[in-house]
Backbone as a ProteinNet text record, in pm:
[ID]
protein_1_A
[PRIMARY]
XXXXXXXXXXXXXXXXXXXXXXXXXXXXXXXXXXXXXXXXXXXXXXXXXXXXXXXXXXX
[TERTIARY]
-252.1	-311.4	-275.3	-387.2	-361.6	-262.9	-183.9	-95.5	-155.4	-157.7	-153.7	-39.9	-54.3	61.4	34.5	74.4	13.3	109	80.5	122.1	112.4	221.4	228.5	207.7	94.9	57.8	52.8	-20.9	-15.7	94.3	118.4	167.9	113.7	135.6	122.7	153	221.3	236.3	60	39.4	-64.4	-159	-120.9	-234.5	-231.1	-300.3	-324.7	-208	-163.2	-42.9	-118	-196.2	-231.4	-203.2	-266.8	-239.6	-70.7	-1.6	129.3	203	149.6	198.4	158	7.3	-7.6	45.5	64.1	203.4	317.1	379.8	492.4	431.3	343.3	360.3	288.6	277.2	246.1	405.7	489.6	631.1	655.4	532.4	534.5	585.4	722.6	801.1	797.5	831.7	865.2	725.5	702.1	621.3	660.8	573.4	585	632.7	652.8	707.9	631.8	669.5	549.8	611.2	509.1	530.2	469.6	471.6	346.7	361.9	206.9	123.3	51.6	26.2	-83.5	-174.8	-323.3	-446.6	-534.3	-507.4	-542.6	-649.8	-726.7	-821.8	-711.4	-658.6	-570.4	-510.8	-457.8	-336.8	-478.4	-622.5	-712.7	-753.9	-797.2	-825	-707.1	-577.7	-505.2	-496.3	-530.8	-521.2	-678	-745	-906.6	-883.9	-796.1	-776.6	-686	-624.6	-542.3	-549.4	-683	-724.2	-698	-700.7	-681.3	-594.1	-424.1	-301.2	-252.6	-296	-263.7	-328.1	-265	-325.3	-295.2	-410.9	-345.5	-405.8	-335.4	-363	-326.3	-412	-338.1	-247.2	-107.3	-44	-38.6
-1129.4	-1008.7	-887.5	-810.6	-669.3	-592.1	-500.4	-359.9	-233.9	-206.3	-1.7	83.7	146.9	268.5	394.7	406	491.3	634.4	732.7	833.5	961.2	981.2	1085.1	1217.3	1307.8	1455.9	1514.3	1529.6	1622.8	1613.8	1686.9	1639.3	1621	1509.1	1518.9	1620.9	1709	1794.8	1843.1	1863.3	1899.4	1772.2	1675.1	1577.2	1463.3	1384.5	1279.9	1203.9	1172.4	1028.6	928.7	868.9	738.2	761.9	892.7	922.5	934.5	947.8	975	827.2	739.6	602.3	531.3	569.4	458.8	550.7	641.9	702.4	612.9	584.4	499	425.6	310.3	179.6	122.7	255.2	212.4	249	278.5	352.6	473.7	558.7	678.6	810.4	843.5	956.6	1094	1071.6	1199.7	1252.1	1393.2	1429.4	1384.7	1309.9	1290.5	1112.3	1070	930.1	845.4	721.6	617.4	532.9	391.6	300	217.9	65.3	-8.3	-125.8	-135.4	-249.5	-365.8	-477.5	-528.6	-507.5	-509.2	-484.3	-573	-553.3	-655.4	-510.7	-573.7	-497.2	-470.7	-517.3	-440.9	-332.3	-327.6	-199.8	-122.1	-131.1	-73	6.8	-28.1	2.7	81.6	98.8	208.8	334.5	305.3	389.8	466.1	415.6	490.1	558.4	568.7	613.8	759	756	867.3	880.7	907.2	896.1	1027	1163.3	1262.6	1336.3	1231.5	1274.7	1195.5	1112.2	1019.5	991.5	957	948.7	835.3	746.8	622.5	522	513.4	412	270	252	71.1	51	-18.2	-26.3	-127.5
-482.4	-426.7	-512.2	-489.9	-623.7	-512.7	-547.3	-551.8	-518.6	-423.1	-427.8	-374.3	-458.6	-399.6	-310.9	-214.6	-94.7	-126.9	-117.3	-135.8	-29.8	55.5	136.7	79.1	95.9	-2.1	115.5	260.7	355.3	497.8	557.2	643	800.2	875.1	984	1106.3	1121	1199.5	1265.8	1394.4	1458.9	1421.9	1365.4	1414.6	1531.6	1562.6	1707.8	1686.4	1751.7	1768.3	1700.5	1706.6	1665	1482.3	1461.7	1318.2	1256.5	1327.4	1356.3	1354.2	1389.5	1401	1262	1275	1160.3	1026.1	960.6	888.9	912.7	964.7	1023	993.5	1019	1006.6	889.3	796.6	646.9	562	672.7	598.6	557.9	566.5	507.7	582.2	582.1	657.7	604.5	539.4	416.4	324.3	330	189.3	36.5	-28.5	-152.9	-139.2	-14.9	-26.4	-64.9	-158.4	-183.8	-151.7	-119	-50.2	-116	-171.6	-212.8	-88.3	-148.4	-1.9	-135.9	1.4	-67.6	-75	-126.2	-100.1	15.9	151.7	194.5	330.6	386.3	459.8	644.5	640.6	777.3	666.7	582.8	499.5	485	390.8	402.3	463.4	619.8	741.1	776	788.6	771.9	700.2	558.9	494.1	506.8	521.2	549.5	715.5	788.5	884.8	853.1	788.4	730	584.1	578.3	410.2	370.4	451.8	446.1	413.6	491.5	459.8	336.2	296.8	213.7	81.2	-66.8	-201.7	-231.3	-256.2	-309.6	-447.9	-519.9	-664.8	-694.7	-760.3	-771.3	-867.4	-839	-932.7	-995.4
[MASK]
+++++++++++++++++++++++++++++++++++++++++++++++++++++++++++

């Protein structure tokens, strides 16, 4: 499976809980934190949910 690196750039403050969780359950706490995933369509489907707060590349 290919690599991406998820990248925390905005922050959550004033957004929905659900957005708030799935941050958390991609690992991402901190501004500027990276995390790598696999490329798989559940991590996808996360990250297209908080595509807004989040920058991400394949490594």
């Amino acid at each position: 499976m290919a690599k991406i690196k998820v990248t925390k750039v905005r922050s959550a403050i004033n957004r929905p809980k659900d957005q708030k969780r799935t941050l958390e359950a991609l690992g991402l706490r901190k501004m500027g934190q990276v995390k790598e995933h696999e490329n798989t369509p559940n991590i996808l489907g996360m990250i297209n949910k908080v595509s807004h707060l989040v920058s991400v590349e394949e490594a």
